[in-house]
Structure formats: C-alpha cells, structure tokens
N, CA, C and O atoms as a printed pandas DataFrame, in Angstrom:
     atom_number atom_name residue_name chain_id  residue_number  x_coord  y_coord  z_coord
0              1         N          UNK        A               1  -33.913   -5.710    1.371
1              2        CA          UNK        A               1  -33.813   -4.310    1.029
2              3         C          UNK        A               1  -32.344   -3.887    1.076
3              4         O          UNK        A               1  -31.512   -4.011    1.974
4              5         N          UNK        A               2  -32.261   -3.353   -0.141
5              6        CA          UNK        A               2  -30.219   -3.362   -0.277
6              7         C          UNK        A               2  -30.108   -2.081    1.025
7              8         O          UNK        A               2  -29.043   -2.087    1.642
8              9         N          UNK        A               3  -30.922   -1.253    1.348
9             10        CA          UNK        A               3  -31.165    0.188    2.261
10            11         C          UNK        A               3  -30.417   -0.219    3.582
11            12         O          UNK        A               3  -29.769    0.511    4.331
12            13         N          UNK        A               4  -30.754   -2.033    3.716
13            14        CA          UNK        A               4  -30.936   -2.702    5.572
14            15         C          UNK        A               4  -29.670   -2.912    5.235
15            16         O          UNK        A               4  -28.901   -2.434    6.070
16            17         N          UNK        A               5  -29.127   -3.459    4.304
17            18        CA          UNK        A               5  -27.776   -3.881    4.452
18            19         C          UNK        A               5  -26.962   -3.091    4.511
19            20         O          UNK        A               5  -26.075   -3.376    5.317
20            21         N          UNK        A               6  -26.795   -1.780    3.777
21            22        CA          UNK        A               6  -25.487   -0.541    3.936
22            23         C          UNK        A               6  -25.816   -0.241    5.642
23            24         O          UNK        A               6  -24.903    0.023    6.425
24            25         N          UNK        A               7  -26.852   -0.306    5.941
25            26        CA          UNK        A               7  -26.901    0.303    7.549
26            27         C          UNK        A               7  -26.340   -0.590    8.267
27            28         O          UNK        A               7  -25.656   -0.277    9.241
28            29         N          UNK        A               8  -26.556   -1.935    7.873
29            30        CA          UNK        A               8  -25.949   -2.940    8.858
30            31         C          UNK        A               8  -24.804   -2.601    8.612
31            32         O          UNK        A               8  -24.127   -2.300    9.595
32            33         N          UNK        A               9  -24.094   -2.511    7.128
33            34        CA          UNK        A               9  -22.479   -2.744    6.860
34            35         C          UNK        A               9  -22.254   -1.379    7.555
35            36         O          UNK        A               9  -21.377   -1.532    8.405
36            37         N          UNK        A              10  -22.785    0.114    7.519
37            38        CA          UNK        A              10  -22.499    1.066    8.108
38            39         C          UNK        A              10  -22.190    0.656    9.748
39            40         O          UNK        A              10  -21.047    0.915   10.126
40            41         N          UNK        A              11  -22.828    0.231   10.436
41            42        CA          UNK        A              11  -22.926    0.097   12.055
42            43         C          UNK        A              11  -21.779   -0.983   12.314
43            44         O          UNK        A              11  -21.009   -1.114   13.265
44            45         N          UNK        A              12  -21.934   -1.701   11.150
45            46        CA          UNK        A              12  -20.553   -3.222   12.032
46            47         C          UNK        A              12  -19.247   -2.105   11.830
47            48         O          UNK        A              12  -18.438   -2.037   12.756
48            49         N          UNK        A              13  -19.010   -1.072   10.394
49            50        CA          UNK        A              13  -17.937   -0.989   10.404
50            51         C          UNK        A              13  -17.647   -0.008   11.673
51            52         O          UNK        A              13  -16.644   -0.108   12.381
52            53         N          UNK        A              14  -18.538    0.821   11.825
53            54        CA          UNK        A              14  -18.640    2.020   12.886
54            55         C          UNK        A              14  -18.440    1.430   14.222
55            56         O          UNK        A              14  -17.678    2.014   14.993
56            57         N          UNK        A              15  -19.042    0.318   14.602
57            58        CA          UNK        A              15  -18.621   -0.299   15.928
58            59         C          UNK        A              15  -16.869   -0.609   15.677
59            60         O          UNK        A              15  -16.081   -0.227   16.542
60            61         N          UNK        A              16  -16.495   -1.145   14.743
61            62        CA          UNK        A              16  -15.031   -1.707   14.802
62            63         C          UNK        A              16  -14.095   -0.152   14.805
63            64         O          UNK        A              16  -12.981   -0.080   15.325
64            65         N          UNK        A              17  -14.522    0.580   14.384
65            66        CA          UNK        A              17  -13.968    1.657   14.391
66            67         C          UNK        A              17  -13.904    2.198   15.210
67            68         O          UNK        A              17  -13.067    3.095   15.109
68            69         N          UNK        A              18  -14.725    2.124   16.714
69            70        CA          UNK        A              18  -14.903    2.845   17.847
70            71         C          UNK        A              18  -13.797    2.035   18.896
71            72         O          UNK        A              18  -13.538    2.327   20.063
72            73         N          UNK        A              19  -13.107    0.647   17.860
73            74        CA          UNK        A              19  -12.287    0.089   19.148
74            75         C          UNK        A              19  -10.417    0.839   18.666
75            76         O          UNK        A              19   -9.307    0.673   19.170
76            77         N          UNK        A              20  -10.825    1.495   17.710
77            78        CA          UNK        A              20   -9.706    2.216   17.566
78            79         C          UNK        A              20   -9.346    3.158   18.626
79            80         O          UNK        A              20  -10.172    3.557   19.446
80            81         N          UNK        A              21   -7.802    3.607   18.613
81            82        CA          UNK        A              21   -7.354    4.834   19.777
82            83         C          UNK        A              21   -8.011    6.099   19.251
83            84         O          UNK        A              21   -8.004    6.140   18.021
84            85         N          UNK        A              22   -8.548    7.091   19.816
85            86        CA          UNK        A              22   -8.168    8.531   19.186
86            87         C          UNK        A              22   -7.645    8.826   17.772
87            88         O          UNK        A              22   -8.055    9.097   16.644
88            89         N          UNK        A              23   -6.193    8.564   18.654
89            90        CA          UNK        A              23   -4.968    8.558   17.341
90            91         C          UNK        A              23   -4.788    8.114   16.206
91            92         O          UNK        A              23   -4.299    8.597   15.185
92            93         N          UNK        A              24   -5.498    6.533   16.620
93            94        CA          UNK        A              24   -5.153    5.823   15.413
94            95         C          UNK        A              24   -6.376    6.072   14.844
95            96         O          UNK        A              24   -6.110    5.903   13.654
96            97         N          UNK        A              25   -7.741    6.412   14.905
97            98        CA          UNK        A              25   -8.693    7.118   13.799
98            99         C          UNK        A              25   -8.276    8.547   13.358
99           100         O          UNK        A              25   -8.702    9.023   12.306
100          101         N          UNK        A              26   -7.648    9.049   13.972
101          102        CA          UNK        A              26   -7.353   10.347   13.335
102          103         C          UNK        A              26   -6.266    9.909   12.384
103          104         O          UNK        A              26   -6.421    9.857   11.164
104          105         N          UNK        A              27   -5.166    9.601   13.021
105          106        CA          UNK        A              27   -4.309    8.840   11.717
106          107         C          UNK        A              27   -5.015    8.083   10.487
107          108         O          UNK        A              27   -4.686    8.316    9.324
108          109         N          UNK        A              28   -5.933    7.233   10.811
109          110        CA          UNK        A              28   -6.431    6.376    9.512
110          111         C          UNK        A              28   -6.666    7.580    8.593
111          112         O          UNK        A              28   -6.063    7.648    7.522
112          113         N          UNK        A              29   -7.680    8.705    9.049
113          114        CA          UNK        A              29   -8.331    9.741    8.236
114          115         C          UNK        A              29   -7.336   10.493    7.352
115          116         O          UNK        A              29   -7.452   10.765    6.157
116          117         N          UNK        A              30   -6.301   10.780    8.221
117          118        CA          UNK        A              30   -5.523   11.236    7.442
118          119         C          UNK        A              30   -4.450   10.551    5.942
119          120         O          UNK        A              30   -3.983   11.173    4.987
120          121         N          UNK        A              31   -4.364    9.087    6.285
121          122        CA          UNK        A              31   -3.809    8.486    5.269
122          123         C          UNK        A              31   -4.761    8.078    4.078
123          124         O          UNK        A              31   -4.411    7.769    2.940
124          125         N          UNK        A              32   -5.988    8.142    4.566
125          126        CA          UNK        A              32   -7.005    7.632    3.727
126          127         C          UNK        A              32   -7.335    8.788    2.521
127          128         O          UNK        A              32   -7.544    8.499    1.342
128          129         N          UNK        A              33   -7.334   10.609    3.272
129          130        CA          UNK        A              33   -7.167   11.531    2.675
130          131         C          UNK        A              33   -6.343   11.890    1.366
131          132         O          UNK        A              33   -6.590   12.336    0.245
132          133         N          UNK        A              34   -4.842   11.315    2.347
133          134        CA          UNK        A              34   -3.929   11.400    1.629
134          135         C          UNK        A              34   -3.866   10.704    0.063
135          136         O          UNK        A              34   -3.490   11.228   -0.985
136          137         N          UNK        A              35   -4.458    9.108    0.352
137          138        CA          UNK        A              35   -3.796    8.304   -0.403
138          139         C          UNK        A              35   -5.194    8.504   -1.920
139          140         O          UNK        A              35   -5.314    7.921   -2.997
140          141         N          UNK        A              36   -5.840    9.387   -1.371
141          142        CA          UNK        A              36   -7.066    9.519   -2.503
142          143         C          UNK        A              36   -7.786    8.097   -2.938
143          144         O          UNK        A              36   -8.468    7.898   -3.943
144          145         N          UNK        A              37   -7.487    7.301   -2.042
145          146        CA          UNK        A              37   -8.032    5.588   -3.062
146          147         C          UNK        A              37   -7.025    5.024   -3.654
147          148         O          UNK        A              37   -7.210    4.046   -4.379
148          149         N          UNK        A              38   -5.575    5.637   -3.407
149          150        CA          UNK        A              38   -4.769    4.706   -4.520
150          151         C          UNK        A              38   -3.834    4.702   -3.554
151          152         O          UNK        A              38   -3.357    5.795   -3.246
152          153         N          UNK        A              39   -3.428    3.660   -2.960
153          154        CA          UNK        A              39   -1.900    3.229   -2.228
154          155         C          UNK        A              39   -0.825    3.593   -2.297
155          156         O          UNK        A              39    0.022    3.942   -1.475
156          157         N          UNK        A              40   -0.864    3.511   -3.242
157          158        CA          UNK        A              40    0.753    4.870   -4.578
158          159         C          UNK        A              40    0.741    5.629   -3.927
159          160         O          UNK        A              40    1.677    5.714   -3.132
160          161         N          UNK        A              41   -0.030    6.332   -3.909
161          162        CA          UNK        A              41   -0.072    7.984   -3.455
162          163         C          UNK        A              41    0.648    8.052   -2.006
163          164         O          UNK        A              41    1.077    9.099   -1.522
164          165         N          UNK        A              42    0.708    6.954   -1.470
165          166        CA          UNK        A              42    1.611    6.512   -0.166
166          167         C          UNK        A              42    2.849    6.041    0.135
167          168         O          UNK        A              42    3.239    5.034   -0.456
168          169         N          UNK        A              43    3.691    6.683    1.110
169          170        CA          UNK        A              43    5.169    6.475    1.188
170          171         C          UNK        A              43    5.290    4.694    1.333
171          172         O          UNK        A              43    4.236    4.058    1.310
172          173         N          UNK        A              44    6.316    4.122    1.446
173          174        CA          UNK        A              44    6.626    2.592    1.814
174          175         C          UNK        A              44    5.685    2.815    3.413
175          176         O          UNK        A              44    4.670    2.155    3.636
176          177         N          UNK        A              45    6.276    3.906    4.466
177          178        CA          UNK        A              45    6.184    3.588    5.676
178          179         C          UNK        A              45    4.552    3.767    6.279
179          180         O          UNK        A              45    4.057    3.321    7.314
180          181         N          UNK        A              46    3.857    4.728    5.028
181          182        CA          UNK        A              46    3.128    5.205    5.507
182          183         C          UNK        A              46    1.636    4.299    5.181
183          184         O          UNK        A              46    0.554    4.534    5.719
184          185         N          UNK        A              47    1.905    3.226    4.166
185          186        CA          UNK        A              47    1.430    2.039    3.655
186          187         C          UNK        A              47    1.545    0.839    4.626
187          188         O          UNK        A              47    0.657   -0.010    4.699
188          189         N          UNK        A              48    2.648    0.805    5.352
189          190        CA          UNK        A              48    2.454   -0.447    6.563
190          191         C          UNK        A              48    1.779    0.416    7.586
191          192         O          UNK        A              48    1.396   -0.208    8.576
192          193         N          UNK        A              49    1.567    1.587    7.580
193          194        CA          UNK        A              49    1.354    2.278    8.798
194          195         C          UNK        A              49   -0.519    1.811    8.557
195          196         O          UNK        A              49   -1.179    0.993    9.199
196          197         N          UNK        A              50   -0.830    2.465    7.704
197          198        CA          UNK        A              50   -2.676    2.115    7.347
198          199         C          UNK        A              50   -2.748    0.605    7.166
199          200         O          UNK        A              50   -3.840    0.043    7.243
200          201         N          UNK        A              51   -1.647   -0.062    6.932
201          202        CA          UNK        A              51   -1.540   -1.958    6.757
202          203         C          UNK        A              51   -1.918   -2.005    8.416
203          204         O          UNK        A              51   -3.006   -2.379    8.852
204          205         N          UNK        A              52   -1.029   -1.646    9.053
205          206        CA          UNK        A              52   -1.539   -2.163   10.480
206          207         C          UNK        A              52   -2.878   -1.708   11.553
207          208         O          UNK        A              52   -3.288   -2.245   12.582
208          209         N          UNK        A              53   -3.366   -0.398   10.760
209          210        CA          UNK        A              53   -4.583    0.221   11.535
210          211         C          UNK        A              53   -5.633   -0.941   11.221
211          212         O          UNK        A              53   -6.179   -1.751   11.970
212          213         N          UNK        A              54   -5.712   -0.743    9.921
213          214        CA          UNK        A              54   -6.580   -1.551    9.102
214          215         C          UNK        A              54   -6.557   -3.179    9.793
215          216         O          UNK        A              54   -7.569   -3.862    9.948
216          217         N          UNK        A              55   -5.493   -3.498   10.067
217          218        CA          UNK        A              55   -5.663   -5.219   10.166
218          219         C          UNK        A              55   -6.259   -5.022   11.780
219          220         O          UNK        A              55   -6.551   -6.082   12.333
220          221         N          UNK        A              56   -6.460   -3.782   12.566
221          222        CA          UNK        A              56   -6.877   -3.599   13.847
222          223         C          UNK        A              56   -8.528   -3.594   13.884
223          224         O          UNK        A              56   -9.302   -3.886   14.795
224          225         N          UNK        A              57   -8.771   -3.121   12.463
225          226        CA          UNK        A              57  -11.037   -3.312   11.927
226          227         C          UNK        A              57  -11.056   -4.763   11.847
227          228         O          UNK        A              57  -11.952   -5.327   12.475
228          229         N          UNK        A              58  -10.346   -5.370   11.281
229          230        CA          UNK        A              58  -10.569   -7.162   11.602
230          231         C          UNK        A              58  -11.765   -7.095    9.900
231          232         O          UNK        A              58  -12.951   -7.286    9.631
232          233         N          UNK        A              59  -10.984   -6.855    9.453
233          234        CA          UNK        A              59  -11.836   -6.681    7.991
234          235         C          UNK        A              59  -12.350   -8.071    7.419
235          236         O          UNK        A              59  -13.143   -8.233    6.492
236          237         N          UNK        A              60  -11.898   -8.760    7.966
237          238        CA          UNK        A              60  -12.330  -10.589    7.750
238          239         C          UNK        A              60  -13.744  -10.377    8.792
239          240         O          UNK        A              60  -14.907  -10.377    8.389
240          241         N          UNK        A              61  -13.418  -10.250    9.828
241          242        CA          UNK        A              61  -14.174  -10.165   10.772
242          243         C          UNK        A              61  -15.428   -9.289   10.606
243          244         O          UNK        A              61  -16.397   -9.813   11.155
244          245         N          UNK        A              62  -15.669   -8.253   10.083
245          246        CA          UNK        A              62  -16.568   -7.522    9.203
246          247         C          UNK        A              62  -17.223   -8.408    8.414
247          248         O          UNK        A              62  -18.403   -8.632    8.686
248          249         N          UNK        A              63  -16.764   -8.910    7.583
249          250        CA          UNK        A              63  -17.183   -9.802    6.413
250          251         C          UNK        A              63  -17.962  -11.115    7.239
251          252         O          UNK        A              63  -18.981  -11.644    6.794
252          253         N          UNK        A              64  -17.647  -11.311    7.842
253          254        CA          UNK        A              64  -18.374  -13.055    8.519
254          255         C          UNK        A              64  -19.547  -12.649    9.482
255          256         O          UNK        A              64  -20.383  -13.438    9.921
256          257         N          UNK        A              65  -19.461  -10.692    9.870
257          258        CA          UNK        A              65  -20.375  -10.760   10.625
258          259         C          UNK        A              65  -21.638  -10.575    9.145
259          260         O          UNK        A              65  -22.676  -11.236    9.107
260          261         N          UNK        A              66  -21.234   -9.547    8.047
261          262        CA          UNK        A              66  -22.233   -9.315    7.503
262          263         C          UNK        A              66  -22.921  -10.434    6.140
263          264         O          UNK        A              66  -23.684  -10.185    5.206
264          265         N          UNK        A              67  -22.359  -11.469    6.498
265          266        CA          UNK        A              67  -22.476  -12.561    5.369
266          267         C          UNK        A              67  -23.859  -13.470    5.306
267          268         O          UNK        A              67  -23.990  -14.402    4.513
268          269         N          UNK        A              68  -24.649  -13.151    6.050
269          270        CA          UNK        A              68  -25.751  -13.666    6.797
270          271         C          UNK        A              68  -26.938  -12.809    5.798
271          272         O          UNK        A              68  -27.801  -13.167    4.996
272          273         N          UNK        A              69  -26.502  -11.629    6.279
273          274        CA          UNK        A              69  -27.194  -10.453    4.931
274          275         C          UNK        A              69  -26.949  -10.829    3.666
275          276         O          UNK        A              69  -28.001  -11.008    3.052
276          277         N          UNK        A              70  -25.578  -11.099    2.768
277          278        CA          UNK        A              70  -25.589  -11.326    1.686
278          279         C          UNK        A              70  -26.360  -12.132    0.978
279          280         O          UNK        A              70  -26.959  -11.900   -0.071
280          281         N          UNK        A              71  -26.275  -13.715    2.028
281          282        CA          UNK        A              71  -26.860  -14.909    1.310
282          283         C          UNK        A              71  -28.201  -14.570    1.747
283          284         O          UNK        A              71  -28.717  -15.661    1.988
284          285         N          UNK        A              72  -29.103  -13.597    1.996
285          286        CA          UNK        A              72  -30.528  -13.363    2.324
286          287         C          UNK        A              72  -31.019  -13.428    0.793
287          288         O          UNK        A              72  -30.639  -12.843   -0.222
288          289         N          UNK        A              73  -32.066  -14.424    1.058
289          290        CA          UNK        A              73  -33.259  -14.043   -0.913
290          291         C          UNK        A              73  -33.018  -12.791   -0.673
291          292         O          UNK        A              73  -32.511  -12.218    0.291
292          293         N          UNK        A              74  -33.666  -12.241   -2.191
293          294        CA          UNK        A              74  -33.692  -11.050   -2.547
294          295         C          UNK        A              74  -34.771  -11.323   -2.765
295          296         O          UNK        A              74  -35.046  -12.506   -2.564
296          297         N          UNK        A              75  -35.709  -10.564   -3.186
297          298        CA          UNK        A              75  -37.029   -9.881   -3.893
298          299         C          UNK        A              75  -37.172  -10.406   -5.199
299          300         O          UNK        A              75  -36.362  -10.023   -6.043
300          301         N          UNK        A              76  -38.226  -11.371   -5.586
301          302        CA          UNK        A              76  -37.996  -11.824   -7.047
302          303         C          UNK        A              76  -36.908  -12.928   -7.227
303          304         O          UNK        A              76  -36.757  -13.372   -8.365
304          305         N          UNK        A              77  -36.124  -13.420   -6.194
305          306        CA          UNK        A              77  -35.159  -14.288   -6.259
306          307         C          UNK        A              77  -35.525  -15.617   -6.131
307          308         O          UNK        A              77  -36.599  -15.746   -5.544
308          309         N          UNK        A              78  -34.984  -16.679   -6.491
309          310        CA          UNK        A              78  -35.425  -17.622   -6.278
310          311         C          UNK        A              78  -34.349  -18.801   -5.412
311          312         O          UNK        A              78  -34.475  -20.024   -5.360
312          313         N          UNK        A              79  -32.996  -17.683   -4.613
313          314        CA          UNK        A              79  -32.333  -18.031   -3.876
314          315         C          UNK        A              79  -31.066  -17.536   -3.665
315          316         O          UNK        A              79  -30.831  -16.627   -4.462
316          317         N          UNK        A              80  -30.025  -17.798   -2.808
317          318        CA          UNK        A              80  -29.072  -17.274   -2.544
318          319         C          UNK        A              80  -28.132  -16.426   -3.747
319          320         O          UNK        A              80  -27.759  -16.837   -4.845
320          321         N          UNK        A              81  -27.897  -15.021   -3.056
321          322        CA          UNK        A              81  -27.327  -14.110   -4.351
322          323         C          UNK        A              81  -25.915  -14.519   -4.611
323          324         O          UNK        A              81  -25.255  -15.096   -3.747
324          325         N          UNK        A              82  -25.301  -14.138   -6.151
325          326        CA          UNK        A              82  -24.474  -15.106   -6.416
326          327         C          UNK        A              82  -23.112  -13.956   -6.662
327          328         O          UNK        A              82  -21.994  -14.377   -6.959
C-alpha cells in the first residue's frame, strides 16, 4: 500500500529530524522557505549552511532504512519494483 510507505518515509524522516538542535530546525525551515525548491535562490554561504544541516538527516541513512519497503511486491506484481 503506497499509504504504508509515505508514513514510514514520513516517521524515519521525522525521527532524524528530532536529532536536530532547536536552531538548526528552525534554521533548516527557514532556508528551505527561502530557497522555494531551487538552490539559486540561495547565497554561496547560505547553501553550505543547509549542505551541512542536511548531511546531519543522514539522507543515505534514510534511504537504507526505507529500502526494504521499496523492494516489497506490489499488488498485481510479479516482483521487485523497478
């Protein structure tokens, strides 16, 4: 059920996010605001600044927990999704 997986991907990212400071989630919010989805929209400094929050979610680390879900059959499948 694609429903189980956004909740899982919702909760892994929400746990990694809770090992953030205060600061540095309020900071992420704000660059994330800022940058509308496009990096551009961000100074040089303020681009290593969300470079280093970000490498603090372990975004690899996200990915290897939820990869277990991906390769799950699907419904009608006749094996690992591609």
């Amino acid at each position: 059920m694609p429903w189980l997986l956004l909740l899982q991907a919702a909760m892994t990212v929400d746990r990694r996010r809770r090992l953030l400071s205060k600061q540095e989630r309020s900071r992420l919010a704000q660059l994330l605001r800022k940058s509308k989805g496009k990096p551009g929209n961000l100074s040089a400094l303020e681009r290593e600044e969300l470079g280093a929050i970000v490498t603090k979610l372990d975004l690899l680390g996200i990915g290897r927990e939820l990869m277990p879900f991906a390769r799950a059959p699907r419904a009608g499948s006749s094996g690992p999704a591609e």
